[in-house]
N, C-alpha and C positions, 0 to 999 in steps of 0.2 A: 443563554443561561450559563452560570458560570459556576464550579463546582470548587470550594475547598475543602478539603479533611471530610468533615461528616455535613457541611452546610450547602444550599443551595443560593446564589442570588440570581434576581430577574433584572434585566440590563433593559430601561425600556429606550425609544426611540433608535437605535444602533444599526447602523447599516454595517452587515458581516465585514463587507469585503473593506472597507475604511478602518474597520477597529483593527482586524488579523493582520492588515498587512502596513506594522509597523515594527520597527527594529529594536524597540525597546517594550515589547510586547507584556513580558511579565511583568515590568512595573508600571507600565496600563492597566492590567488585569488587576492588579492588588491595590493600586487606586481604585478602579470600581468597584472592588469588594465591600470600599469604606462607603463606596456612596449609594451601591447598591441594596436592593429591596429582596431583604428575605424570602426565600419563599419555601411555604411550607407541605406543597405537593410536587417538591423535584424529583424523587422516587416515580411518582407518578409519571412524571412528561417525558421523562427518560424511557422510559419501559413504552409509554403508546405515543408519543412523538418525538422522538428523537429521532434526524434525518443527517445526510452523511454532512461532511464540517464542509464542504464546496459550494462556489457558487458562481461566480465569475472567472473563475481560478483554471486552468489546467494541469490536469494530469500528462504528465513522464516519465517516462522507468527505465531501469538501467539494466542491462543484460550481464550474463557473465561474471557477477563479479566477486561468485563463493566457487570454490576446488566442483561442489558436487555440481553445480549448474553447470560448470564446462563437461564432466563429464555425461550428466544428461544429454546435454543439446549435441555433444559431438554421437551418440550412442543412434538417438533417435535420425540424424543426417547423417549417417554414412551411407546407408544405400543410394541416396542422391549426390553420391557424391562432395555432401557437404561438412564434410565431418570436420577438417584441418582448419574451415573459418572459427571456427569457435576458440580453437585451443589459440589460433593466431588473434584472438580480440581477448582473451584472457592474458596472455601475456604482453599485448601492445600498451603501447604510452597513452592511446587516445581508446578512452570508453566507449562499449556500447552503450548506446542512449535513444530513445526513439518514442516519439508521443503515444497516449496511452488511451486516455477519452477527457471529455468536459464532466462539466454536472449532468447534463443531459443522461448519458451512458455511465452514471456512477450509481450506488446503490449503498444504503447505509447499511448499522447495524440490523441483525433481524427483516430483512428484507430479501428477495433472493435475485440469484447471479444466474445470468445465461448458459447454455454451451450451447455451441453450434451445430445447427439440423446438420449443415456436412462435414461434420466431424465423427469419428470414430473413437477418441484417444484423445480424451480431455481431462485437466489437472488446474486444482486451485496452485495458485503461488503465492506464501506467504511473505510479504516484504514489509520491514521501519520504512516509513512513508515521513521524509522530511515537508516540514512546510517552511518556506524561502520568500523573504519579503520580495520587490519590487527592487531590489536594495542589493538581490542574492544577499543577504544574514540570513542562518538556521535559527529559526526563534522557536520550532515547535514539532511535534512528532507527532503521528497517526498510526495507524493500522492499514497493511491497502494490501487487496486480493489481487492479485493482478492473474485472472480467468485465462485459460490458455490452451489453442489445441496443438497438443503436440501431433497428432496425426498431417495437417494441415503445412505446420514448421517443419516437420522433417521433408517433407515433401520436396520443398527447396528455400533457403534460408531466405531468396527471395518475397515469400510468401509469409514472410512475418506479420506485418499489419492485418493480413486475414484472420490471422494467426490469434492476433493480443487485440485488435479492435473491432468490439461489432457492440450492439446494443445490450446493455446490462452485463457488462465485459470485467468490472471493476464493483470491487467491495470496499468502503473508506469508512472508518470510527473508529472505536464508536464515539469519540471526542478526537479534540486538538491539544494533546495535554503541551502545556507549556513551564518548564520549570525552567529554574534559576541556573540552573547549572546544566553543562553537555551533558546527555546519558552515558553513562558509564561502557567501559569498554566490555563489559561482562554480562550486558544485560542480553537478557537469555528468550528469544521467541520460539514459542510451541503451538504444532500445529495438530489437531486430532478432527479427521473425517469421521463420520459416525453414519451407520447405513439400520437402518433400522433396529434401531435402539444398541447398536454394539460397535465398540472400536473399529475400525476398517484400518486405520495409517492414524501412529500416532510416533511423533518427534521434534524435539531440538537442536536449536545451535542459538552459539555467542554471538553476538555481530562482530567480536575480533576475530571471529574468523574470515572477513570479509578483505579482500585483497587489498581494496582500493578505502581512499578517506572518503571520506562526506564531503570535504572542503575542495575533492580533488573532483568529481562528480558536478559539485555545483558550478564549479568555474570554470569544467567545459560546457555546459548547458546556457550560461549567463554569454558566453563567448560571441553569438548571435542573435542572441536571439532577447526579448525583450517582456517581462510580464508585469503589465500595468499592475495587477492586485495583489500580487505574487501568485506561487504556485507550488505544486504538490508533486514530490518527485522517490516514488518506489524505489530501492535501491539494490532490488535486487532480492533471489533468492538462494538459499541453501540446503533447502528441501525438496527433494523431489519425489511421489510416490513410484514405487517399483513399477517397469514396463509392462508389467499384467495388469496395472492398476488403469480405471478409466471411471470419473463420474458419473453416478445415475440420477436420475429427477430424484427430486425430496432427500439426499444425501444430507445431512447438514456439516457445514466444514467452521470449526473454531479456530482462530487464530489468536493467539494471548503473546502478549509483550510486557516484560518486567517495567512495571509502573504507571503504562500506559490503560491495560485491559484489555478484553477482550471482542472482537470482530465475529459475527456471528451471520455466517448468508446461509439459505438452500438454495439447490438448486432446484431451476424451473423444470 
């Protein structure tokens, strides 16, 4: 289904992963808008079926790459000793980068996100989630959770994929907005946990605060590596809740992004 301004259209026959993963995307979609079939309960499908925008695709995400994520990650590894990798992959030429989950381990809007039994000191991270044809072109933007135990990562920087991958690891919505033009360098993502029924951690930032480009990101990732359908690639955070802070079951965490909307998981 495909949404413009106040209208809904229904796209029928369409295999997801064929239509998304083309390089002239928006003027696909605004072609189908002409051909497509109005419909007049999208409020409705949206709110009880709406599922995350994946499907064949994988998720990747990028470490390090805002001022306050270096100083997270080096704060939480110093007792392991691993506090100096962080500030030395903040300031290197070559990105952190490291896979993230499939659809399988993904979770839409309104659905909820894991944290892990052997975790102690666990944190949503709010990331712009590029979507990258087959082609490496940015044709489109999401919203993506990227689930996380810091207790686990500080332990030793080794133990990152324990860390960032296990089952219901990842939040992706609540659409694929695709516009005509790059998002602006001022667009502004906020995050607010809410623990029964009251603010817990609520904050923003720009994505120009972000060190690194999008184009620099995507063209180490494409370097080796190859995605038939394209793929969906987190770019990182800039918020992190304070070190007293740790997830509880039914927390609910919003993530909103200027243009895009808003991500919405609990936790289990």
């Amino acid at each position: 289904m495909i949404k413009h301004e106040d209208d809904y259209f229904l796209l029928k026959n369409m295999d997801w992963n064929e239509f998304i993963n083309d390089d002239n995307l928006h003027q696909k979609i605004a072609a189908a808008i002409s051909s497509g079939i109005k419909s007049n309960n999208g409020t409705q499908l949206i709110l009880h079926e709406l599922l995350a925008p994946i499907d064949r695709q994988e998720i990747w995400a990028s470490g390090v790459t805002y001022y306050r994520s270096k100083e997270a990650r080096m704060e939480e590894a110093k007792n392991a000793g691993g506090a100096t990798f962080y500030d030395r992959v903040y300031e290197a030429d070559r990105p952190e980068l490291f896979f993230k989950a499939t659809a399988q381990r993904t979770v839409g809007s309104g659905e909820y996100v894991n944290i892990r039994k052997d975790s102690d000191w666990d944190v949503p991270e709010p990331e712009l989630t590029l979507f990258i044809t087959s082609n490496a072109k940015i044709v489109g933007y999401t919203i993506g959770n990227d689930m996380s135990s810091r207790s686990i990562e500080g332990e030793n920087p080794l133990y990152l994929p324990q860390a960032k991958v296990y089952e219901k690891s990842a939040g992706l919505g609540p659409c694929l907005s695709v516009p005509k033009e790059l998002l602006s360098p001022d667009t502004s993502i906020t995050m607010e946990i809410i623990r029964n029924g009251h603010s817990e951690f609520l904050d923003s930032i720009a994505i120009d605060k972000m060190k690194r480009e999008h184009t620099e990101l995507v063209q180490y990732l494409f370097m080796e590596c190859i995605f038939p359908y394209g793929c969906f690639l987190m770019t990182g955070t800039g918020m992190v809740p304070p070190k007293e802070f740790t997830l509880r079951s039914e927390d609910e965490i919003r993530i909103t992004i200027d243009n895009i909307g808003t991500l919405i998981n609990r936790v289990n």
